[in-house]
N, CA, C and O atoms as CSV, one atom per row, in Angstrom:
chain,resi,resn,atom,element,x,y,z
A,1,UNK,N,N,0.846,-1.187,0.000
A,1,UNK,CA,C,0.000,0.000,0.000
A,1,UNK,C,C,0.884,1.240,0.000
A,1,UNK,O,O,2.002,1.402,0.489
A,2,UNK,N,N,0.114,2.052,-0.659
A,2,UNK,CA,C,1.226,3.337,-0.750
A,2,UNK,C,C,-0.051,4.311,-0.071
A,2,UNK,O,O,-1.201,3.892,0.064
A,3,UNK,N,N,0.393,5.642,0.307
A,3,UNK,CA,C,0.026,6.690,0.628
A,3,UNK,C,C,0.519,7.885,0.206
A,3,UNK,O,O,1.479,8.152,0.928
A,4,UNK,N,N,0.312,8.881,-0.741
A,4,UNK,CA,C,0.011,10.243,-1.317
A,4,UNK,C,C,-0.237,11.256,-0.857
A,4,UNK,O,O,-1.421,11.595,-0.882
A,5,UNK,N,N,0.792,12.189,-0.228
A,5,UNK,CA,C,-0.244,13.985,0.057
A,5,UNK,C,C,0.623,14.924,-0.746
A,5,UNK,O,O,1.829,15.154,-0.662
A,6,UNK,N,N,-0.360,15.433,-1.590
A,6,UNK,CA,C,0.198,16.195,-2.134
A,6,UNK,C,C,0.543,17.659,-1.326
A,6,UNK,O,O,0.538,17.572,-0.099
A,7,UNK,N,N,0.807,18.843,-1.846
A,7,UNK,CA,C,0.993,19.685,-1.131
A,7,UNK,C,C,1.777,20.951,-2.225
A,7,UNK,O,O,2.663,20.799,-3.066
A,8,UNK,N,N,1.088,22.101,-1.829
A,8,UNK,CA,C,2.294,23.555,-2.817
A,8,UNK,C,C,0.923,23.707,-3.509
A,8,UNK,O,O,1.279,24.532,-4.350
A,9,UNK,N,N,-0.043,23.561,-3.699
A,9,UNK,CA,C,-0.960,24.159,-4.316
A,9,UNK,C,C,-1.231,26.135,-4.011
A,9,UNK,O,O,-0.865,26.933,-3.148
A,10,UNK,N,N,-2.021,26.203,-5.215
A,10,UNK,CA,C,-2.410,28.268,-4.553
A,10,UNK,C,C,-2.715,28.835,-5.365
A,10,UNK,O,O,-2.996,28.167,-6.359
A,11,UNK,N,N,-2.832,30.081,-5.467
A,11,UNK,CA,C,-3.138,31.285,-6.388
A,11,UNK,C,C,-2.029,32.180,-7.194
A,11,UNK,O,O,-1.738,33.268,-6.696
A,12,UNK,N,N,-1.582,31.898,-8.053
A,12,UNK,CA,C,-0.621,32.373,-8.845
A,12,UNK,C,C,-0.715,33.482,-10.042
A,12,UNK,O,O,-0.848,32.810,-11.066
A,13,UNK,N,N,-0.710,34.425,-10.279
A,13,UNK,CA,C,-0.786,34.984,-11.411
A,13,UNK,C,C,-0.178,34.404,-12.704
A,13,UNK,O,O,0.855,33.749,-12.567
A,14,UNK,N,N,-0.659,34.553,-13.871
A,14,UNK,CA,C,-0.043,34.035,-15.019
A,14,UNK,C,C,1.759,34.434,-15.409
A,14,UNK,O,O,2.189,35.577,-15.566
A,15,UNK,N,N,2.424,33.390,-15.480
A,15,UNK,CA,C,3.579,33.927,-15.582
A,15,UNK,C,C,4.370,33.526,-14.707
A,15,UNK,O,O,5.581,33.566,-14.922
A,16,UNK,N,N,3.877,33.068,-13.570
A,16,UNK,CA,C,4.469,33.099,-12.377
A,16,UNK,C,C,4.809,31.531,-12.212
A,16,UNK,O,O,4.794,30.773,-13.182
A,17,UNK,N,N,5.151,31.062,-10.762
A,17,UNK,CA,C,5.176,29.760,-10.623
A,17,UNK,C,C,5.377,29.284,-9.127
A,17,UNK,O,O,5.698,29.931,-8.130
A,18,UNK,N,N,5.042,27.738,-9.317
A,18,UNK,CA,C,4.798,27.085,-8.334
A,18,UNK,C,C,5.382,25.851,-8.337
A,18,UNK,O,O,5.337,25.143,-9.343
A,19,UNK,N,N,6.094,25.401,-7.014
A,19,UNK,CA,C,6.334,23.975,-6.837
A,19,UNK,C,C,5.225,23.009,-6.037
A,19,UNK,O,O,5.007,23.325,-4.868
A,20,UNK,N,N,4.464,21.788,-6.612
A,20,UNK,CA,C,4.047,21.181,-6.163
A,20,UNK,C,C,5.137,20.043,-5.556
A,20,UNK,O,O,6.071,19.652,-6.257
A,21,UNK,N,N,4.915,19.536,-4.136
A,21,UNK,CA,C,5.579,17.910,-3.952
A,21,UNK,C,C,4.224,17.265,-3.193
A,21,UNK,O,O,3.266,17.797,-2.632
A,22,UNK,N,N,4.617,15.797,-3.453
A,22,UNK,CA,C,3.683,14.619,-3.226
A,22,UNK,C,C,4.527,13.799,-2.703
A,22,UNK,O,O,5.449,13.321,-3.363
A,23,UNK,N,N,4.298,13.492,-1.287
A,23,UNK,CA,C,5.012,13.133,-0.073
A,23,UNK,C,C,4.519,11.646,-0.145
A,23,UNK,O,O,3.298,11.499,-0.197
A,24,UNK,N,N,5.256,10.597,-0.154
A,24,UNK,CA,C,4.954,9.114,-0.134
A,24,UNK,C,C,5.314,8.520,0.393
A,24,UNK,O,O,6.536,8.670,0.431
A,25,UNK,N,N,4.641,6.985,1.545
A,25,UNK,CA,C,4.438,6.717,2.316
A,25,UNK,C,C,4.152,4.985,1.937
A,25,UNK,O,O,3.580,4.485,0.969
A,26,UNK,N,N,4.877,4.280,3.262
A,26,UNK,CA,C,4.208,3.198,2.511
A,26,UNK,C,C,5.126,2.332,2.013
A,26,UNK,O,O,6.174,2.297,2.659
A,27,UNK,N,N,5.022,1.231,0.541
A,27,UNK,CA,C,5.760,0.830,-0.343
A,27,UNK,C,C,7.187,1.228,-0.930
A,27,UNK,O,O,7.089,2.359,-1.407
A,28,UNK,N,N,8.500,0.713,-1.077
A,28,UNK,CA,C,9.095,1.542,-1.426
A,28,UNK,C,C,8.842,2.393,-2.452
A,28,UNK,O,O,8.260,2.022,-3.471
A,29,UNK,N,N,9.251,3.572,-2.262
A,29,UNK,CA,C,8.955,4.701,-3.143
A,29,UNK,C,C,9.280,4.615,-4.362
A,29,UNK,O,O,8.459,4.790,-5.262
A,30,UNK,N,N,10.768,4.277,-4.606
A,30,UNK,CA,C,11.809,3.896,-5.919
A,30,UNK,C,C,10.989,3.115,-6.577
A,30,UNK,O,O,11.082,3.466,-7.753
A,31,UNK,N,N,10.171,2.178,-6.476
A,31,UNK,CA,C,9.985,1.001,-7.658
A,31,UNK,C,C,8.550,1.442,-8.501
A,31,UNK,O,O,8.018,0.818,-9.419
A,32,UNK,N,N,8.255,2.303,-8.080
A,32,UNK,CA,C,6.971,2.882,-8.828
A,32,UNK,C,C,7.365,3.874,-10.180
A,32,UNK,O,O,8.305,4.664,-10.097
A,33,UNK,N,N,6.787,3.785,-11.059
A,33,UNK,CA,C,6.506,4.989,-11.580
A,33,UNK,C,C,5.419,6.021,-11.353
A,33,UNK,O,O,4.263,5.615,-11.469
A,34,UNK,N,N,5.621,7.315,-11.042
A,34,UNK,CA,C,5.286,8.376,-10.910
A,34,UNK,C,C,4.512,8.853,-11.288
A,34,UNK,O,O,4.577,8.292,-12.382
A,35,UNK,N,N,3.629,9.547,-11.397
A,35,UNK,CA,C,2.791,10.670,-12.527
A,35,UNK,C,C,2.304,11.815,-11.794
A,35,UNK,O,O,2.216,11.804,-10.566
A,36,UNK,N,N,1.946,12.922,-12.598
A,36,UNK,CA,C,1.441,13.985,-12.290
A,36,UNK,C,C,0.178,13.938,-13.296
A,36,UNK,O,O,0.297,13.430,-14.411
A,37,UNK,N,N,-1.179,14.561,-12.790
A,37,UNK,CA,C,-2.562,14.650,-13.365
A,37,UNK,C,C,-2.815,15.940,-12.829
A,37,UNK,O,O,-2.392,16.599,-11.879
A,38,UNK,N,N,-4.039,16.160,-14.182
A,38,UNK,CA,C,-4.521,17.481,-13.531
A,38,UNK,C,C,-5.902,17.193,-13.701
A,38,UNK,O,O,-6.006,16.044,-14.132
A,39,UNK,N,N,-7.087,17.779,-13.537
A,39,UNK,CA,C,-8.544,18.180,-13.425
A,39,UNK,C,C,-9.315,19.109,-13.440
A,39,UNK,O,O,-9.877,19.402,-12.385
A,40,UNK,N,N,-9.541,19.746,-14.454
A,40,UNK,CA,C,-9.951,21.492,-14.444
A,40,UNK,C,C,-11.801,20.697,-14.232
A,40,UNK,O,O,-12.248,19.601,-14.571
A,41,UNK,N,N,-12.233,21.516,-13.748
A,41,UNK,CA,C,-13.986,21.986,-13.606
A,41,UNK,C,C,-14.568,21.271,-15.240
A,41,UNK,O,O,-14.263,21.716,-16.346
A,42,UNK,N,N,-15.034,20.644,-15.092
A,42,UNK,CA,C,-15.982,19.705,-15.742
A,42,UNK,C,C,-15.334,19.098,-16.996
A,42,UNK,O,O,-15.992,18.994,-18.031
A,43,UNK,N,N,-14.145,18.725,-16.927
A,43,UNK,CA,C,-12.876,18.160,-17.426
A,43,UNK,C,C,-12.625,16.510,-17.703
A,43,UNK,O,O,-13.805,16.165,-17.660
A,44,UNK,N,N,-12.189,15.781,-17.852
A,44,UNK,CA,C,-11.543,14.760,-17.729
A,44,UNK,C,C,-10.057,14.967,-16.937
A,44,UNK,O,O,-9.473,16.045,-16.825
A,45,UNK,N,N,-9.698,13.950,-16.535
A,45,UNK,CA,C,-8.364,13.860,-15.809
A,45,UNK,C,C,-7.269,13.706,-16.800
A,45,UNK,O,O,-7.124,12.690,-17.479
A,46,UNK,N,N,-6.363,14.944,-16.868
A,46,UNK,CA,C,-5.226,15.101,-17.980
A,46,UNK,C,C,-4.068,14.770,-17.298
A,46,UNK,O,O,-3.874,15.196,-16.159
A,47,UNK,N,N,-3.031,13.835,-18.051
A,47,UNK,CA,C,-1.869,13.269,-18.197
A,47,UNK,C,C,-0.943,15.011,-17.883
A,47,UNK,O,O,-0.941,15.993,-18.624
A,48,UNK,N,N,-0.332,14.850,-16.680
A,48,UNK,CA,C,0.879,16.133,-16.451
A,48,UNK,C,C,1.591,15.614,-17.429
A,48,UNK,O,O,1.676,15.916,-18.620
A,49,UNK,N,N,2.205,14.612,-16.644
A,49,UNK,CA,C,4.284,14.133,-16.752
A,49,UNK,C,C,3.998,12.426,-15.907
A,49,UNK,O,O,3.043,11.703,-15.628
A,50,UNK,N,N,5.170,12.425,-15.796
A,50,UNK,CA,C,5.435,10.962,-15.245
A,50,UNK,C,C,7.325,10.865,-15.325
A,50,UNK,O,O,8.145,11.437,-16.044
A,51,UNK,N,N,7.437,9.991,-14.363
A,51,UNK,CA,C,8.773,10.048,-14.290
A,51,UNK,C,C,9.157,8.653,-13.837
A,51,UNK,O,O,8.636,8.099,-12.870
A,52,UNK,N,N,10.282,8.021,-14.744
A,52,UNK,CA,C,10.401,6.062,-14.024
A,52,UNK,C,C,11.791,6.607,-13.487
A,52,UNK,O,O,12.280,7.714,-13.711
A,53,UNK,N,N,12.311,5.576,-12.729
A,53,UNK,CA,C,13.730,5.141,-12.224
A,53,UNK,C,C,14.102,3.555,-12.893
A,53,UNK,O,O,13.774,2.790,-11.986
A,54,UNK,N,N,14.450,3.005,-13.656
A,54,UNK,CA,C,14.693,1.826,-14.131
A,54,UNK,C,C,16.165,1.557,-14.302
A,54,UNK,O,O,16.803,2.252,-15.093
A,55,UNK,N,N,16.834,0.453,-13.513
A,55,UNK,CA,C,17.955,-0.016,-14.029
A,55,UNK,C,C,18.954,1.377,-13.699
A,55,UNK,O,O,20.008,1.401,-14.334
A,56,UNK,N,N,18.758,2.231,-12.998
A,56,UNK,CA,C,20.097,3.158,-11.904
A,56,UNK,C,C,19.471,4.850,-13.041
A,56,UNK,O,O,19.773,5.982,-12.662
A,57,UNK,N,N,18.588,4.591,-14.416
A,57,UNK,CA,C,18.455,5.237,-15.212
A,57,UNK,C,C,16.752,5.951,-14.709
A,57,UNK,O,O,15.701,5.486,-14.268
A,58,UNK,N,N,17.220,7.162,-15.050
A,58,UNK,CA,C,15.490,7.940,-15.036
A,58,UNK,C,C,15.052,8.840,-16.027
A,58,UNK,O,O,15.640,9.823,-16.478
A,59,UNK,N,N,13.404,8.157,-16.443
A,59,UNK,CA,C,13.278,9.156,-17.778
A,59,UNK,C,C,12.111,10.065,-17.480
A,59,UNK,O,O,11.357,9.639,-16.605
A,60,UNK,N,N,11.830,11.116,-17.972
A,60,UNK,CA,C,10.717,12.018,-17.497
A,60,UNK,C,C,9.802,12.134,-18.885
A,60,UNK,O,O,10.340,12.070,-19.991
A,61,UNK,N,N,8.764,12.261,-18.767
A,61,UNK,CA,C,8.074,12.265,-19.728
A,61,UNK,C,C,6.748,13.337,-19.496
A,61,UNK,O,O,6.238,13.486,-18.386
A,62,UNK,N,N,6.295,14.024,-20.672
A,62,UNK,CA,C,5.341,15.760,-20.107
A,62,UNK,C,C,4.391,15.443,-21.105
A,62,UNK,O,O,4.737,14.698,-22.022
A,63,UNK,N,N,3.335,15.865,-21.064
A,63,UNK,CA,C,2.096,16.620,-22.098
A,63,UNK,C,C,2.739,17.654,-23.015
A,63,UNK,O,O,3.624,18.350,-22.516
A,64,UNK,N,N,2.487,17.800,-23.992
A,64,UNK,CA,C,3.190,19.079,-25.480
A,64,UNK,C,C,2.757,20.218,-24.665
A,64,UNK,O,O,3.353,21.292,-24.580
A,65,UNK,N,N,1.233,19.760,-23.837
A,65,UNK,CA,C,0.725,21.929,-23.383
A,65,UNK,C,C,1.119,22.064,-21.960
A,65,UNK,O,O,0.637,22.895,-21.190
A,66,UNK,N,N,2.215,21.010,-21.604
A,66,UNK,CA,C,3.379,21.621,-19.513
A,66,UNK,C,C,4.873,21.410,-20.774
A,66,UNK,O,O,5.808,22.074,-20.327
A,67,UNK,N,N,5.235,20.784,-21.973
A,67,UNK,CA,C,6.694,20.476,-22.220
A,67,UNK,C,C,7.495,22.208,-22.173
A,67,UNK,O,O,7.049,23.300,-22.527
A,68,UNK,N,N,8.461,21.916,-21.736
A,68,UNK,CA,C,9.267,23.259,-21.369
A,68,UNK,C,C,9.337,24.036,-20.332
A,68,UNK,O,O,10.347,24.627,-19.949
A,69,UNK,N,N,7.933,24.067,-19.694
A,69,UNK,CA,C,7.205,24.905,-18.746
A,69,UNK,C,C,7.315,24.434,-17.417
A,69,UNK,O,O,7.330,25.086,-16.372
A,70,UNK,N,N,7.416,22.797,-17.660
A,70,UNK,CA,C,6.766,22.015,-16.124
A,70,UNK,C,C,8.284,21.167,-16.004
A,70,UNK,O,O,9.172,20.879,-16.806
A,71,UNK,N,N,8.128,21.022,-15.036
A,71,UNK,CA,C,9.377,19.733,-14.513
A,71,UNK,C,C,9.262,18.968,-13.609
A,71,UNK,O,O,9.066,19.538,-12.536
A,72,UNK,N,N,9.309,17.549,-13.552
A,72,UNK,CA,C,9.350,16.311,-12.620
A,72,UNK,C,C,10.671,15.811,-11.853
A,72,UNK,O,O,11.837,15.732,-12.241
A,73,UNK,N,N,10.247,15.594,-10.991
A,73,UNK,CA,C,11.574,15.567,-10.311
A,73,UNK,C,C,11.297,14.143,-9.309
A,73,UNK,O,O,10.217,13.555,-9.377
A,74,UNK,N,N,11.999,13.848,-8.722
A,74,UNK,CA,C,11.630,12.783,-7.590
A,74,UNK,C,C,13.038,12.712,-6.725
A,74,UNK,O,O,14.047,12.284,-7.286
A,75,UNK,N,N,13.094,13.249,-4.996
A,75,UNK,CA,C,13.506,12.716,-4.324
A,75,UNK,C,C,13.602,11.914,-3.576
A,75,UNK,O,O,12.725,11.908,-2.713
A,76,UNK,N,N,14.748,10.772,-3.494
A,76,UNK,CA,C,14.496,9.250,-2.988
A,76,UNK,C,C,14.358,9.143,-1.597
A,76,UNK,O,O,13.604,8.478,-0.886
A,77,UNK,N,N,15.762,10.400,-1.240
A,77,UNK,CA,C,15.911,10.574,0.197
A,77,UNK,C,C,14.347,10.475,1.400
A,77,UNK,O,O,14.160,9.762,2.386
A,78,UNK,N,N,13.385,11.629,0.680
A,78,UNK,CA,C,12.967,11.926,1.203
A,78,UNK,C,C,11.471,11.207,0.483
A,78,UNK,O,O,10.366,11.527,0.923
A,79,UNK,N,N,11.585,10.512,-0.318
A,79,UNK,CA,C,10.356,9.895,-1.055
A,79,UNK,C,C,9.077,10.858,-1.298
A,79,UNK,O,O,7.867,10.733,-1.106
A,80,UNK,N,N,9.864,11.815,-1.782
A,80,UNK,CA,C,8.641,13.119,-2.089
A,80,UNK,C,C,9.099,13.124,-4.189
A,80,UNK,O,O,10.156,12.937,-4.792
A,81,UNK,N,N,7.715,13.427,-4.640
A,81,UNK,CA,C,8.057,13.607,-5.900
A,81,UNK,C,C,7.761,15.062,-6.417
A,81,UNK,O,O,6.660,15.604,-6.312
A,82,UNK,N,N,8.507,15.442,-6.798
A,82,UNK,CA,C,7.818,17.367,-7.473
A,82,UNK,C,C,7.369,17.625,-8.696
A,82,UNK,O,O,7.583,16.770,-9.555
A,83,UNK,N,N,6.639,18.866,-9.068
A,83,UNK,CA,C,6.254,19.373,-9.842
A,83,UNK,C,C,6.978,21.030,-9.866
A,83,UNK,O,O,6.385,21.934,-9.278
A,84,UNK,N,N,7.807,21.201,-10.327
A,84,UNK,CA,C,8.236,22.282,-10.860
A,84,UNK,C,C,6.907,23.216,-12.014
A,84,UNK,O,O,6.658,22.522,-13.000
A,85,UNK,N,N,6.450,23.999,-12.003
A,85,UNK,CA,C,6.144,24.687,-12.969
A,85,UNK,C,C,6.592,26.419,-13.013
A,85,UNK,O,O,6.924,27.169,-12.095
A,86,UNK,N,N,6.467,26.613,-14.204
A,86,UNK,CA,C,6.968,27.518,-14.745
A,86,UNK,C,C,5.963,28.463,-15.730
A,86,UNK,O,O,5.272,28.019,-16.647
A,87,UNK,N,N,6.024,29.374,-15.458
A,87,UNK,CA,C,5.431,30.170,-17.013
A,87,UNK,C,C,4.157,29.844,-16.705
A,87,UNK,O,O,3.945,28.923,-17.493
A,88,UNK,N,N,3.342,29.969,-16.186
A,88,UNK,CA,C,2.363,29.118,-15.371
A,88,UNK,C,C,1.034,30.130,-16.139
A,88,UNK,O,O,0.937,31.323,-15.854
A,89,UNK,N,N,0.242,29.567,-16.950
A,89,UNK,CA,C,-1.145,30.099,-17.643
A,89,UNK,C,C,-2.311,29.937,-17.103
A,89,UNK,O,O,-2.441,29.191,-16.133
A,90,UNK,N,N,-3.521,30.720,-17.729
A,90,UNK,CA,C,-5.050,30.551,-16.853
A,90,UNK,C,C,-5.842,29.246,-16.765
A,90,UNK,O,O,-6.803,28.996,-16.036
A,91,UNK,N,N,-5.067,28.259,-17.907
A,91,UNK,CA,C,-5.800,27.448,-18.610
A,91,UNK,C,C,-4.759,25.852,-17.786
A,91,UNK,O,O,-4.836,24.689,-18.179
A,92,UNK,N,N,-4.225,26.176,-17.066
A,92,UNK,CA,C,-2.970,25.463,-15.915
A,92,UNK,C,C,-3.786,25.556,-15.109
A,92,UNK,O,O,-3.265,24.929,-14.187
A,93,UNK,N,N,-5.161,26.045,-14.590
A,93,UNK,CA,C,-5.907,26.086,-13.336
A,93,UNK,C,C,-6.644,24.563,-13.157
A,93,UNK,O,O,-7.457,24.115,-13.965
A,94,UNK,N,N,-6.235,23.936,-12.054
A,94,UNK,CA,C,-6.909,22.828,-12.129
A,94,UNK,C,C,-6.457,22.317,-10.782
A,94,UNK,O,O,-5.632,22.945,-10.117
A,95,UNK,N,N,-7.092,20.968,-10.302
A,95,UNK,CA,C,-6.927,19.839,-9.097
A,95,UNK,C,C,-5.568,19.208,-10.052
A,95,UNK,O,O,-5.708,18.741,-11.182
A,96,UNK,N,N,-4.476,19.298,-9.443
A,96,UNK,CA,C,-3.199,18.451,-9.429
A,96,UNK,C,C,-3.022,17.162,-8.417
A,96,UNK,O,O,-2.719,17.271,-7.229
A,97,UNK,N,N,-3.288,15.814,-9.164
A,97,UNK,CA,C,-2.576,14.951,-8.438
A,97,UNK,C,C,-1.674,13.933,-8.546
A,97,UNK,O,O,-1.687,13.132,-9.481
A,98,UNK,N,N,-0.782,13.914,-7.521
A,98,UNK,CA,C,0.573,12.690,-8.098
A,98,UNK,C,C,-0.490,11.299,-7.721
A,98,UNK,O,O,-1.494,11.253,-7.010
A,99,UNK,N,N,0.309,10.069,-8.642
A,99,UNK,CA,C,0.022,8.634,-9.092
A,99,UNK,C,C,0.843,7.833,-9.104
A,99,UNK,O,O,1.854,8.177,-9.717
A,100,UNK,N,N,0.860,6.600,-8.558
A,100,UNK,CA,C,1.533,5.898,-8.753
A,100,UNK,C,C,1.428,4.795,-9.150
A,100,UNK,O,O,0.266,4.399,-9.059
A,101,UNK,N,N,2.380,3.799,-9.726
A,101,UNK,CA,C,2.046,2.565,-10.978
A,101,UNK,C,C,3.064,2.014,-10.184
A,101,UNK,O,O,4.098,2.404,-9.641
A,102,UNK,N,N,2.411,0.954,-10.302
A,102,UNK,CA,C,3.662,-0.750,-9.627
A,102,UNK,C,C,4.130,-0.931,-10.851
A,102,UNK,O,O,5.353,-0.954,-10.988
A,103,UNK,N,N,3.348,-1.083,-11.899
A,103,UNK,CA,C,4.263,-1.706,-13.340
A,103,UNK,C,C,5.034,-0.552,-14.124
A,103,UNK,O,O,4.590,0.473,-14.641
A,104,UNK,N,N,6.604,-1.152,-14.027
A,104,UNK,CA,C,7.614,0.166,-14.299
A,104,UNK,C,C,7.774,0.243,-15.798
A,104,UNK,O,O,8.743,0.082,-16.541
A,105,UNK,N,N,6.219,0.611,-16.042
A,105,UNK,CA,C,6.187,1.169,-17.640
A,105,UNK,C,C,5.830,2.204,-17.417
A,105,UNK,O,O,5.202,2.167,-16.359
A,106,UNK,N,N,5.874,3.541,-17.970
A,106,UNK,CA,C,5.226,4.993,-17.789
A,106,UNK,C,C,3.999,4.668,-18.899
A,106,UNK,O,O,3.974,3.993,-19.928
A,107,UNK,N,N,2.895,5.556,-18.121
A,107,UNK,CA,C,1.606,5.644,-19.639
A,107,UNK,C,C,0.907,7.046,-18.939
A,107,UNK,O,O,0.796,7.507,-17.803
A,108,UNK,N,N,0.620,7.321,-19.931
A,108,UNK,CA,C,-0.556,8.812,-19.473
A,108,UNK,C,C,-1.567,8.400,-19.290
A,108,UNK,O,O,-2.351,9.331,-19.109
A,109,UNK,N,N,-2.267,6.979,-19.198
A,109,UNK,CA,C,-3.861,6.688,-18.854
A,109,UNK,C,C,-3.857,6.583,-17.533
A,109,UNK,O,O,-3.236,5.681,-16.970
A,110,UNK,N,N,-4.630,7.602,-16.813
A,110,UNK,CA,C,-4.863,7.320,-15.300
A,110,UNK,C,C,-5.573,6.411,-14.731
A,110,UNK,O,O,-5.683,6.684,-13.536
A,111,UNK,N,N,-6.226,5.253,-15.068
A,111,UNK,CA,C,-6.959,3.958,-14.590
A,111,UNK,C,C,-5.787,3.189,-14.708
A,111,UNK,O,O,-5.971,2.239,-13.947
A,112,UNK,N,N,-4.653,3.068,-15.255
A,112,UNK,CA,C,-3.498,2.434,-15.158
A,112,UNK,C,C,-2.683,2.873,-13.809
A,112,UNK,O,O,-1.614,2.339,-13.512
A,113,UNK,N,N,-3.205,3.748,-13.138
A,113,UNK,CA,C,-2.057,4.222,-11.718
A,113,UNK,C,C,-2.771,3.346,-11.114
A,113,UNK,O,O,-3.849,2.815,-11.384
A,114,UNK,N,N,-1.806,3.224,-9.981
A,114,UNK,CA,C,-2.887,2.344,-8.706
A,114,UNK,C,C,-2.918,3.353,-7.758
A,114,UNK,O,O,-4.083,3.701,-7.567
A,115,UNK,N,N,-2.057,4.017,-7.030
A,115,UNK,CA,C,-2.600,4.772,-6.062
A,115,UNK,C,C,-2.583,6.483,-6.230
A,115,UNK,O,O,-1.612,6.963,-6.816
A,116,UNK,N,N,-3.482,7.257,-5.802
A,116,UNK,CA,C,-3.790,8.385,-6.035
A,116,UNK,C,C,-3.409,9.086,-4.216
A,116,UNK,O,O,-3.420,8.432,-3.173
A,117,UNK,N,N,-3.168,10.265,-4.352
A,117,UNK,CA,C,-3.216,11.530,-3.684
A,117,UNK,C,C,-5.017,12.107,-3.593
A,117,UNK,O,O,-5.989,11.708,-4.234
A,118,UNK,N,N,-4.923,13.070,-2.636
A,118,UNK,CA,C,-6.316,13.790,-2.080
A,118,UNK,C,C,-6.374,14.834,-3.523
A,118,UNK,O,O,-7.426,15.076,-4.115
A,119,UNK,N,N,-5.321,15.256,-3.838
A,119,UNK,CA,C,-5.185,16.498,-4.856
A,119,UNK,C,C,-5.030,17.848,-4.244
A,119,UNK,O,O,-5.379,17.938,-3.067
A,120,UNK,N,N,-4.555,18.941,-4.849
A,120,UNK,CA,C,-3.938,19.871,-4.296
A,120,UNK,C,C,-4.365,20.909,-5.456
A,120,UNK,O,O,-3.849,20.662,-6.546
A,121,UNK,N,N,-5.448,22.328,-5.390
A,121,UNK,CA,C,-5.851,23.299,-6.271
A,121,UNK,C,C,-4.436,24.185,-6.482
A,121,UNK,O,O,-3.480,24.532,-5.789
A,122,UNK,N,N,-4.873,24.326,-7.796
A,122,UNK,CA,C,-3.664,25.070,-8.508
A,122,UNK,C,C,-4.932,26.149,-9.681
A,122,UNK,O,O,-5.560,26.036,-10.734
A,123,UNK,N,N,-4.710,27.017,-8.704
A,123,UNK,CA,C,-5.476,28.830,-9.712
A,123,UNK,C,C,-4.442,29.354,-10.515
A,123,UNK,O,O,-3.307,29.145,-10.087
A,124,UNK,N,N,-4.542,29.961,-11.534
A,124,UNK,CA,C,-3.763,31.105,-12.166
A,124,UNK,C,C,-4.721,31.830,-12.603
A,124,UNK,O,O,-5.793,31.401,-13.029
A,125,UNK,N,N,-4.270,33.372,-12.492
A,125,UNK,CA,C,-5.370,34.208,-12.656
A,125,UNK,C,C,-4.233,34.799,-14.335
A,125,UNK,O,O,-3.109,34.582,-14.786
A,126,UNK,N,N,-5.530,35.646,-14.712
A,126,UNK,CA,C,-4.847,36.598,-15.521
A,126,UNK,C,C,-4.409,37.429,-15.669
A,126,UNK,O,O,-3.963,37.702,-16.783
């Protein structure tokens, strides 16, 4: 069993930025792959990023509308995973939550994570 809190959510003006981390608990942390999701107001649940550790190697992987902008990160020490964002737009307003997958393949379909976070609001105004 794993456990998820996210945390760094808020009100940001456009332009600006925010670090999300998602504090994990539980299972070792290392053998999962990662993800970040978002959820705007009457939305479907959108693919952030995702990030594996495989074989001493780690690959990060983004959506085309966070690539450049957003960054994944994962510390082992502390089994927290981040969300760097950057350049941060109105249309970035949404419920952010980290995911995690036992099978160390990365995918952007969220019924493929097994465990989820509470989620953490992320505003940008204009």
């Amino acid at each position: 069993q794993v456990q998820l809190v996210e945390s760094g959510g808020g009100l940001v003006q456009a332009g600006g930025s925010l670090r999300l981390s998602c504090a994990a608990s539980g299972r070792t942390f290392s053998s999962y792959v990662m993800g970040w999701f978002r959820q705007a107001p009457g939305k479907d649940r959108e693919f952030v990023g995702a990030i594996t550790w495989i074989g001493g190697s780690g690959s990060t992987y983004y959506a085309d509308s966070v690539k450049g902008r957003f960054t994944i990160s994962r510390e082992y020490a502390k089994n927290t995973l981040y969300l760097q964002m950057n350049s941060l737009k109105p249309e970035d307003t949404a419920v952010y939550y980290c995911a995690a997958r036992i099978l160390r393949v990365a995918t952007m379909k969220p019924e493929e994570y097994d465990y989820w976070g509470q989620g953490t609001q992320v505003t940008v105004s204009s």
